[in-house]
N, C-alpha and C positions, 0 to 999 in steps of 0.2 A: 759416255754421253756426248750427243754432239755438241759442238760449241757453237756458245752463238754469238752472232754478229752484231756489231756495236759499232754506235756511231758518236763521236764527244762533241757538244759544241760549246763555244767558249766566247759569248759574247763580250766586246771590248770597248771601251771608251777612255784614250790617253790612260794608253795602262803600262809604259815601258818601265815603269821600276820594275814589276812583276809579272808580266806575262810568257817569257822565258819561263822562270821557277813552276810557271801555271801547268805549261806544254811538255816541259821535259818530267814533272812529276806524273804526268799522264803516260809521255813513251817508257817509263821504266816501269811499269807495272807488271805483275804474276799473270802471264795472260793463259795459264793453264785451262780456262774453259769458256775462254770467247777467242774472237779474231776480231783485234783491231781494224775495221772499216777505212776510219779515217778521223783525223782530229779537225774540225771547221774553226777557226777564229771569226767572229763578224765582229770586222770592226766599224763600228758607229758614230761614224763621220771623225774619228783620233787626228788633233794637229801635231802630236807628239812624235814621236820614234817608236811606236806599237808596230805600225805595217813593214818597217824598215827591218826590226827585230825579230817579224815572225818570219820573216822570208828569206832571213840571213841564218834560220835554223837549217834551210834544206835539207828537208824527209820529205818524200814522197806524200806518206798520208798525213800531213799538214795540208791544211785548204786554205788560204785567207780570199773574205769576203770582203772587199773595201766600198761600204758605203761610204761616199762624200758628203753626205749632208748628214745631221744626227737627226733621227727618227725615234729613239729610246730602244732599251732591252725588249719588249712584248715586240716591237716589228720585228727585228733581228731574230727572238726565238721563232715568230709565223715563218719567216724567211730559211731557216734552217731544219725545220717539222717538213716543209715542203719540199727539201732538196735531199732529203735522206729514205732509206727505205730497209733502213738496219730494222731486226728484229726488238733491237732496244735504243733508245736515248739515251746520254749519261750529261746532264746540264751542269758546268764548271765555272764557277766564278777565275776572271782574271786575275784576282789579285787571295786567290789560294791553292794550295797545294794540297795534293792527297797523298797516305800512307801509300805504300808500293801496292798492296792488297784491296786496296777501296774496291776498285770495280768489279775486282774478281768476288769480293764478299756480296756486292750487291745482282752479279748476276745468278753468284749462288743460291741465292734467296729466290732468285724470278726462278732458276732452271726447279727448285725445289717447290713452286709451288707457282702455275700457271696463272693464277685466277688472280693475280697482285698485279696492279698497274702502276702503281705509283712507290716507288722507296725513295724513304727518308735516308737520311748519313749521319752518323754522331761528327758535327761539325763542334768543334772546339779552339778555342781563344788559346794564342800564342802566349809564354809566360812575360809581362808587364815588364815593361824598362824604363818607366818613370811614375812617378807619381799620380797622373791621371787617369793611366792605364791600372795601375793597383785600384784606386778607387775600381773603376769600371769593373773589374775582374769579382771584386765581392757582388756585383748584381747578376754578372755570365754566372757565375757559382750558386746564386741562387734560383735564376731561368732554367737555368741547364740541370737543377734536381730534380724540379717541377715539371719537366719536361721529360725526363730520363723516367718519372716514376708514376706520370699520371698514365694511362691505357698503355701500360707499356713501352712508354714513349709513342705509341702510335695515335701522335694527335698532332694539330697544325702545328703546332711551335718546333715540332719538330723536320720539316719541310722544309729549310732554308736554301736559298741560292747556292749557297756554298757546295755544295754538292747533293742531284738529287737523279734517279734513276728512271726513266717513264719507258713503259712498252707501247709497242705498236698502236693498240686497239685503241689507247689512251692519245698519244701525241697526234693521228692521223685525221683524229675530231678537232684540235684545237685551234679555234680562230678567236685570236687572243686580241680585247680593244688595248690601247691604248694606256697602261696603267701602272699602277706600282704595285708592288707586290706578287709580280707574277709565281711566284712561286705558293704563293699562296692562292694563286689562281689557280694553280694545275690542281691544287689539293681540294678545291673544291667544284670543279669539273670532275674530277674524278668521284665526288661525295654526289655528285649531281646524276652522273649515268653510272649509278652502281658497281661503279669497279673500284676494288680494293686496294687499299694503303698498308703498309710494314714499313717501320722502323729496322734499319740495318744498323746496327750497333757497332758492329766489328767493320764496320764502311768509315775509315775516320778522312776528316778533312780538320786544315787545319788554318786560321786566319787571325787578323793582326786586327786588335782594340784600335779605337781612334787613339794619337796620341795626344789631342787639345779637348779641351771640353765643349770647344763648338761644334767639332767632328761629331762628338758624342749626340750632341743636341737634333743633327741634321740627320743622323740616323734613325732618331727616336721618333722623330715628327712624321721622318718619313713611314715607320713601324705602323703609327697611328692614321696618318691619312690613311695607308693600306688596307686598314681596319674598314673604312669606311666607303672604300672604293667597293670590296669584298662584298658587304651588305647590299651596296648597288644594285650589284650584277648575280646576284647568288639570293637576298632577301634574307630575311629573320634566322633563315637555316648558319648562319655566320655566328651568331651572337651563342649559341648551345656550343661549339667549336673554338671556342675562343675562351670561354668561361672554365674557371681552374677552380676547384674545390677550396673551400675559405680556408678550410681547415687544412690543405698543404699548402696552400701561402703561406699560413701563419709559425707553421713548424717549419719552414724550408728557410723563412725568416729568421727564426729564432736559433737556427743551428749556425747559421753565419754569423748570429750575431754571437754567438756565445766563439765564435773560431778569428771573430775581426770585429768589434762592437764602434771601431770609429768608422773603416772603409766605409760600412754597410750602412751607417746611418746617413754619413754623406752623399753617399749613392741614394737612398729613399729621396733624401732633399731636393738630391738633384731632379729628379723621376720627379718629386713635385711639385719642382719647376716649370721643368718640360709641358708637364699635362697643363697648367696653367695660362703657360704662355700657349699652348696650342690651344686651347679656347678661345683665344683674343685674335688670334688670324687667321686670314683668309686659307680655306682646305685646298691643296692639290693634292687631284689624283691623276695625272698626267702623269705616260709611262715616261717622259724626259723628266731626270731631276737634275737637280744642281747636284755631280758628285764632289761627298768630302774629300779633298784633296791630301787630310790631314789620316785620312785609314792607308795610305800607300807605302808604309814602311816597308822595307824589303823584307822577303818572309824565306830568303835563300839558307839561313843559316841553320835552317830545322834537318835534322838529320833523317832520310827519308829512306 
């Protein structure tokens, strides 16, 4: 079969703890049924040691993009859709790593079936090293069932930044406002011009919990703006996409709790915080966020 050509992009913002482990878990990959293109870095407007790091890698197919001003992730992906003309996308957070096999599982999925524009990744939570992160981990554990087991895992929740795959037909359309949640954006451009979505399960990626519980808060808020930016630009078709079956909440719940009955309750509290306090202020959905500072744990020590 022939292979197909692939392009990585890996928007950045003050990312030098991680963007090394990002880049080099991408050139080690099984490239048995694509040809690596080219890996782009955009970095978005970094005062840190990100452009210094990417360019001290020297490869070839490394790109760095240095925007001087920050404009957010949705410019930076428009800006990358338009300078590539690979037959596929593969979208990479900075501050995560992929199994050697991610890319190759997720083109195996497109070469096996042409009419899929969009693949998800089994992205998954690095094991906890403190306390906050153990709480956290009992609520990934129960997302990530709910997710793994509702349409096959072929639903939004399963779409994350962390790693996600778009073809041609798909990225070539997108003029992407301003927003958060882009990835939740692709997945419903895609629900929007009827091209298809799959869950890649065997596509793993892998990423670091907040370690403080205000990291955790500023992820969550920003989870829920997303929600609502979504409804925006996409209408009521958002709210069907987003809705999970009461009856696997309620079991997906009970199985955690019967496996952690403190973590998981602390976790619900905390969730009912979250939601609380996000009533009382004001919504951004401005694709610039404040990033948590406190998710940047090095993530080098995973054996890849």
């Amino acid at each position: 079969m022939k292979k197909t050509k692939v392009s990585i992009g890996i928007p950045a913002y003050n990312e030098e703890t991680n963007i090394a482990n990002a880049i080099m878990s991408v050139l080690k990959q099984e490239n048995d049924n694509f040809i690596l293109v080219e890996v782009v870095v955009l970095s978005d407007g970094s005062s840190d040691n990100t452009n210094r790091i990417v360019k001290s890698l020297a490869n070839k197919k490394i790109k760095l993009v240095t925007g001087y001003q920050r404009k957010g992730k949705s410019y930076r992906l428009n800006q990358f859709f338009s300078m590539i003309n690979s037959e596929m996308a593969i979208l990479l957070d900075a501050d995560c790593v992929i199994e050697s096999d991610a890319i190759y599982q997720i083109v195996k999925s497109h070469q096996q079936s042409k009419k899929v524009s969009y693949f998800g990744a089994n992205c998954k939570s690095l094991p906890a090293t403190n306390p906050v992160q153990w709480i956290l981990s009992a609520g990934v554990a129960v997302n990530k069932r709910m997710s793994d087991s509702y349409l096959n895992g072929n639903n939004v929740y399963s779409f994350r930044g962390a790693l996600v795959g778009i073809r041609k037909d798909l990225y070539s359309q997108v003029k992407m406002p301003s927003t958060v949640g882009t990835d939740a954006y692709l997945y419903f451009l895609a629900k929007k011009l009827n091209l298809k979505t799959v869950y890649v399960k065997k596509a793993v990626a892998y990423y670091s919990l907040p370690v403080a519980i205000w990291g955790h808060v500023k992820q969550s808020t920003r989870f829920l703006n997303s929600k609502i930016a979504m409804k925006t630009y996409f209408g009521d078709m958002t709210s069907v996409h987003y809705r999970l079956p009461k009856r696997l909440i309620v079991k997906s719940l009970f199985s955690q709790f019967i496996h952690g009955p403190f973590s998981i309750t602390v976790y619900v509290l905390l969730s009912m915080y979250v939601h609380i306090r996000f009533k009382n202020e004001d919504k951004n959905i401005s694709g610039i966020w404040n990033i948590s500072q406190s998710t940047k744990s090095p993530i080098n020590k995973i054996a890849l």
